[in-house]
PyMOL CGO cylinders between C-alpha atoms (Angstrom):
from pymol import cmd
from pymol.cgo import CYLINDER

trace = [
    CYLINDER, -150.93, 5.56, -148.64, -154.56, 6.13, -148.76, 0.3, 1, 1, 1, 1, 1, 1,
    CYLINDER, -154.56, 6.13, -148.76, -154.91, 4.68, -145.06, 0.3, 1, 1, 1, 1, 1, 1,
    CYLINDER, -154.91, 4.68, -145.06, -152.80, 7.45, -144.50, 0.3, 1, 1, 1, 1, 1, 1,
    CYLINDER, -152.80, 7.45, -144.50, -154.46, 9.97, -146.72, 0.3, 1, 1, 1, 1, 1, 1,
    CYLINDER, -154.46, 9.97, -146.72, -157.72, 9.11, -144.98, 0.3, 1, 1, 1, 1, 1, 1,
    CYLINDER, -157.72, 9.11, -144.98, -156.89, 9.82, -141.70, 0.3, 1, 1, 1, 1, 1, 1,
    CYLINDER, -156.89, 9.82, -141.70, -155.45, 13.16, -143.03, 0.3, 1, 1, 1, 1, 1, 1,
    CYLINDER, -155.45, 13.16, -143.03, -158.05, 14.68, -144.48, 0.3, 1, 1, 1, 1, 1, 1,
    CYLINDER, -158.05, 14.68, -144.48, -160.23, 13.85, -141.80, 0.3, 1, 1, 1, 1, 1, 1,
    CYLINDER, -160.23, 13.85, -141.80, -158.20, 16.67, -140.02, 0.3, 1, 1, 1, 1, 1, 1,
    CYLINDER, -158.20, 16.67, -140.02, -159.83, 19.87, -139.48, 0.3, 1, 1, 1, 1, 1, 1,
    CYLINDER, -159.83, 19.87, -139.48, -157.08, 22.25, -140.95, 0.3, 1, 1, 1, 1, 1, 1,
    CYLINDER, -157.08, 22.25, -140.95, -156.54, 25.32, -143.70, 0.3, 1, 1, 1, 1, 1, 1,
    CYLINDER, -156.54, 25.32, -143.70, -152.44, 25.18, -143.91, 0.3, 1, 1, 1, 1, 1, 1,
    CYLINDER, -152.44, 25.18, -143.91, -150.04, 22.85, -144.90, 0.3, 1, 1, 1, 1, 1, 1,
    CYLINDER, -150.04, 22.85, -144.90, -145.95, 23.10, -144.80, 0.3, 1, 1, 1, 1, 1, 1,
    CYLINDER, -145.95, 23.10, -144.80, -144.50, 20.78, -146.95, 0.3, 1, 1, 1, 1, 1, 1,
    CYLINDER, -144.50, 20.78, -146.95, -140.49, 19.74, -146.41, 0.3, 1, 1, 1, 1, 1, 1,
    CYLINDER, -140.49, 19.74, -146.41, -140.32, 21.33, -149.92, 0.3, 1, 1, 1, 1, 1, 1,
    CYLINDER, -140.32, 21.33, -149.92, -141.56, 23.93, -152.33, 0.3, 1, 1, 1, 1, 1, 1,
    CYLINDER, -141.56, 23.93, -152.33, -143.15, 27.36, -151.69, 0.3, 1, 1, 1, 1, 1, 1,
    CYLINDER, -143.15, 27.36, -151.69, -144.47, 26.93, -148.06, 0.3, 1, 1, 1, 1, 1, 1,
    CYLINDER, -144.47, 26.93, -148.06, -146.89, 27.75, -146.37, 0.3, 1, 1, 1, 1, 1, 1,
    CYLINDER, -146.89, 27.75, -146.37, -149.65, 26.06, -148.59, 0.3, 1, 1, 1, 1, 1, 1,
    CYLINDER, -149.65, 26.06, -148.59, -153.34, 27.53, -148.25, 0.3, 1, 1, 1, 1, 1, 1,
    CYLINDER, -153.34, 27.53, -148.25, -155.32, 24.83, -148.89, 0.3, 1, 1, 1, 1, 1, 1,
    CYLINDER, -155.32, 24.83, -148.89, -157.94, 22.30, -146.65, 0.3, 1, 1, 1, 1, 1, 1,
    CYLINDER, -157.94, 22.30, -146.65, -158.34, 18.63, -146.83, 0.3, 1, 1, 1, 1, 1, 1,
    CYLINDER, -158.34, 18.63, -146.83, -160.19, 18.22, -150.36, 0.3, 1, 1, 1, 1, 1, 1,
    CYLINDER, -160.19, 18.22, -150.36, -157.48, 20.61, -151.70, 0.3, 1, 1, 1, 1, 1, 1,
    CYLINDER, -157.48, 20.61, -151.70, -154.82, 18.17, -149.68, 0.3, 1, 1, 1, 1, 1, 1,
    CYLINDER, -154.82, 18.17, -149.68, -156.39, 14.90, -151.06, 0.3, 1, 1, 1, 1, 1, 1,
    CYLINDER, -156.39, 14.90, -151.06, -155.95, 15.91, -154.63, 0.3, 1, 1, 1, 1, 1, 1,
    CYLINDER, -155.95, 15.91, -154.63, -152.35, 16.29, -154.98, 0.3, 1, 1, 1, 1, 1, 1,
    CYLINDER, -152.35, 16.29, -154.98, -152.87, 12.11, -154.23, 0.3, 1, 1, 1, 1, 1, 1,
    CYLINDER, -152.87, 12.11, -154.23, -155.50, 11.25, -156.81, 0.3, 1, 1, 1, 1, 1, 1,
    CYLINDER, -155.50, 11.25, -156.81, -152.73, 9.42, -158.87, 0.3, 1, 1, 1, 1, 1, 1,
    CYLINDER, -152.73, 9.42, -158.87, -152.95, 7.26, -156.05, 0.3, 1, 1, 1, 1, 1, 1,
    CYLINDER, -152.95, 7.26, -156.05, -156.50, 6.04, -156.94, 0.3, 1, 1, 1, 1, 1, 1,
    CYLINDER, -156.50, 6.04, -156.94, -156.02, 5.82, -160.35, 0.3, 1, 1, 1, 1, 1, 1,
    CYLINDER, -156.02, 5.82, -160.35, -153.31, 3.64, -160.48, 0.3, 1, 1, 1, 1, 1, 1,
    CYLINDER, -153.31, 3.64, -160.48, -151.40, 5.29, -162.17, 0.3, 1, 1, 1, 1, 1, 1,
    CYLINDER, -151.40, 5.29, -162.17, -148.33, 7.45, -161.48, 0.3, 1, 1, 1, 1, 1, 1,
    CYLINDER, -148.33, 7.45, -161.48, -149.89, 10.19, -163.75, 0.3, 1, 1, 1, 1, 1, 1,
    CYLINDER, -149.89, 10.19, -163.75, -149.81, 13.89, -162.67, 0.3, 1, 1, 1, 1, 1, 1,
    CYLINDER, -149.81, 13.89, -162.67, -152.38, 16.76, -163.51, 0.3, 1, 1, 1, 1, 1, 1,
    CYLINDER, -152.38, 16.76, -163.51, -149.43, 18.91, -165.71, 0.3, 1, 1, 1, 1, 1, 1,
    CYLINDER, -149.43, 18.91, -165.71, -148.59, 17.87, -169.19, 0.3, 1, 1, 1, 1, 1, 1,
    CYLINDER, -148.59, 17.87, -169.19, -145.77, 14.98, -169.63, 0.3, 1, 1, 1, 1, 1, 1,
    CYLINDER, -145.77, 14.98, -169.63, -143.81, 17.79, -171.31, 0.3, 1, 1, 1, 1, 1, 1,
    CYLINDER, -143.81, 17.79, -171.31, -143.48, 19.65, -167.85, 0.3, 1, 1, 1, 1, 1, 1,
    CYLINDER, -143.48, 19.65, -167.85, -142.65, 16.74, -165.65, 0.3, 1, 1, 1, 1, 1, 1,
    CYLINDER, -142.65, 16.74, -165.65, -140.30, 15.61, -167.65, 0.3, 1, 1, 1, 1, 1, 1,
    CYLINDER, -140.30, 15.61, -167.65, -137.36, 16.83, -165.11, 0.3, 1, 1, 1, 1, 1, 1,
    CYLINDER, -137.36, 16.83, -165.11, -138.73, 15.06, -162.38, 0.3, 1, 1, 1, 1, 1, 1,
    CYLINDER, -138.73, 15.06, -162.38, -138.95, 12.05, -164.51, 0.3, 1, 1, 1, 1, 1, 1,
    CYLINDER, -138.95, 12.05, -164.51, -135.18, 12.73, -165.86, 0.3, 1, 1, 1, 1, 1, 1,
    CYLINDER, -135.18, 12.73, -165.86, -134.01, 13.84, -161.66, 0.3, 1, 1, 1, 1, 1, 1,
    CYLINDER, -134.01, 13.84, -161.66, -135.54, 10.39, -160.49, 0.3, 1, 1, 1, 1, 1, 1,
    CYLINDER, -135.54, 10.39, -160.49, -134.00, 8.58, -163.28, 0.3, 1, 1, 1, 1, 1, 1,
    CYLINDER, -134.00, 8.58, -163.28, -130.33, 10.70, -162.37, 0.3, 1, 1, 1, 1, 1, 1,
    CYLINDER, -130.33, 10.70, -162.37, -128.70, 12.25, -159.99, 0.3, 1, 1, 1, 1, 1, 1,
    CYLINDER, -128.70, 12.25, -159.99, -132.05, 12.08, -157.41, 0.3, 1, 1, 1, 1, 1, 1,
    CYLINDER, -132.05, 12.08, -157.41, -132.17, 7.68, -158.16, 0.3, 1, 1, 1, 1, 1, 1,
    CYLINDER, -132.17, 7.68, -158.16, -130.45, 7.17, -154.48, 0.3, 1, 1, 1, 1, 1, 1,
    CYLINDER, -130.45, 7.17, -154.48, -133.62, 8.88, -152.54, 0.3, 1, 1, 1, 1, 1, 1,
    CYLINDER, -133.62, 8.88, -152.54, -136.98, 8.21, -154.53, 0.3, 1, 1, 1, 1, 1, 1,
    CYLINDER, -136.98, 8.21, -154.53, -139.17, 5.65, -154.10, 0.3, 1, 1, 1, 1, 1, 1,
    CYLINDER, -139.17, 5.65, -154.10, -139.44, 3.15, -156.82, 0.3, 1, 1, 1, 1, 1, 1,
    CYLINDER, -139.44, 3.15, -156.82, -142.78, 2.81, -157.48, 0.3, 1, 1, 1, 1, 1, 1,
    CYLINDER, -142.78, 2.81, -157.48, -145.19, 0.07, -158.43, 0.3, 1, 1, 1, 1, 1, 1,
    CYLINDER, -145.19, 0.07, -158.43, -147.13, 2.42, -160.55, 0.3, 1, 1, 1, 1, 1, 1,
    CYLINDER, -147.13, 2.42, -160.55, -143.96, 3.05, -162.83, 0.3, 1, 1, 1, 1, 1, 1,
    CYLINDER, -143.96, 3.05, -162.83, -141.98, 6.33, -163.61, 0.3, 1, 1, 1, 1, 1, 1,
    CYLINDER, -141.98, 6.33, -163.61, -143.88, 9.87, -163.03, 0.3, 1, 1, 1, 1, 1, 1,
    CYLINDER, -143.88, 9.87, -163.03, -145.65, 10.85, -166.29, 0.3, 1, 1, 1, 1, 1, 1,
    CYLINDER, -145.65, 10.85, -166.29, -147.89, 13.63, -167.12, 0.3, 1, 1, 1, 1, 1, 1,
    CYLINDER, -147.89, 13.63, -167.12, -150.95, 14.01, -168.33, 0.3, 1, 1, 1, 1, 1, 1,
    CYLINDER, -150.95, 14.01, -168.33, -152.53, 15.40, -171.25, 0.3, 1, 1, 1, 1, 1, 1,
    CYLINDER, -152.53, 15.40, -171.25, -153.48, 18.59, -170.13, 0.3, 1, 1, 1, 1, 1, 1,
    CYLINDER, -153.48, 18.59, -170.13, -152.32, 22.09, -171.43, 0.3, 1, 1, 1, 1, 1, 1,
    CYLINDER, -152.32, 22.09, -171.43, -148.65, 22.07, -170.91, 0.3, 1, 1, 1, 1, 1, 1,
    CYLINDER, -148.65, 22.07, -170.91, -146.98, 25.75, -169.45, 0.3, 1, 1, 1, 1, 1, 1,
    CYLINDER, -146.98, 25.75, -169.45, -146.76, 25.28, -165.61, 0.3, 1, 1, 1, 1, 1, 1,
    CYLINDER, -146.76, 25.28, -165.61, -149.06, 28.51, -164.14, 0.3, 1, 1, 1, 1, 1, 1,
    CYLINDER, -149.06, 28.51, -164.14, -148.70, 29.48, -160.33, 0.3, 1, 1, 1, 1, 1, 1,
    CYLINDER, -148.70, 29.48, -160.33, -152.31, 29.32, -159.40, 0.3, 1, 1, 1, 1, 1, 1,
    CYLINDER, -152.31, 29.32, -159.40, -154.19, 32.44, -158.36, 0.3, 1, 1, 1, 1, 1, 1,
    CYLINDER, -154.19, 32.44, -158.36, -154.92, 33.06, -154.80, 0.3, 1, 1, 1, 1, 1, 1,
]
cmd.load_cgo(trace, "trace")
């Protein structure tokens, strides 16, 4: 993954369309690069609160178990941040 990641954000570019969620997303290749900083950590720890991941943990451990990746940095967890998912302003 960070080969990968790498090679991205070398990319001169100011969009991204993901396969999922609200698309188009406004953001460069720092912006890009972050979404993949539990990468470098080691840990499979996202920004939000564990309180508001918790259905991703619960869909990966359910009904979504046929299609995600099992990890080697164990199941999605969420940091300890302020919990209350906010879209962020643009």
């Amino acid at each position: 993954v960070t080969a990968w990641l790498d090679t991205v954000t070398r990319w001169d570019f100011t969009r991204v369309i993901p396969a999922h969620l609200d698309a188009p997303l406004d953001l460069g290749p720092e912006q890009f690069a972050r979404a993949f900083d539990f990468v470098k950590s080691g840990r499979n720890e996202v920004r939000f609160c564990d309180e508001d991941v918790a259905f991703l943990r619960k869909a990966e451990e359910g009904f979504l178990s046929f299609s995600v990746y099992k990890s080697s940095l164990g199941p999605l967890r969420g940091g300890k941040g302020p919990c209350g998912l906010k879209r962020p302003q643009s």
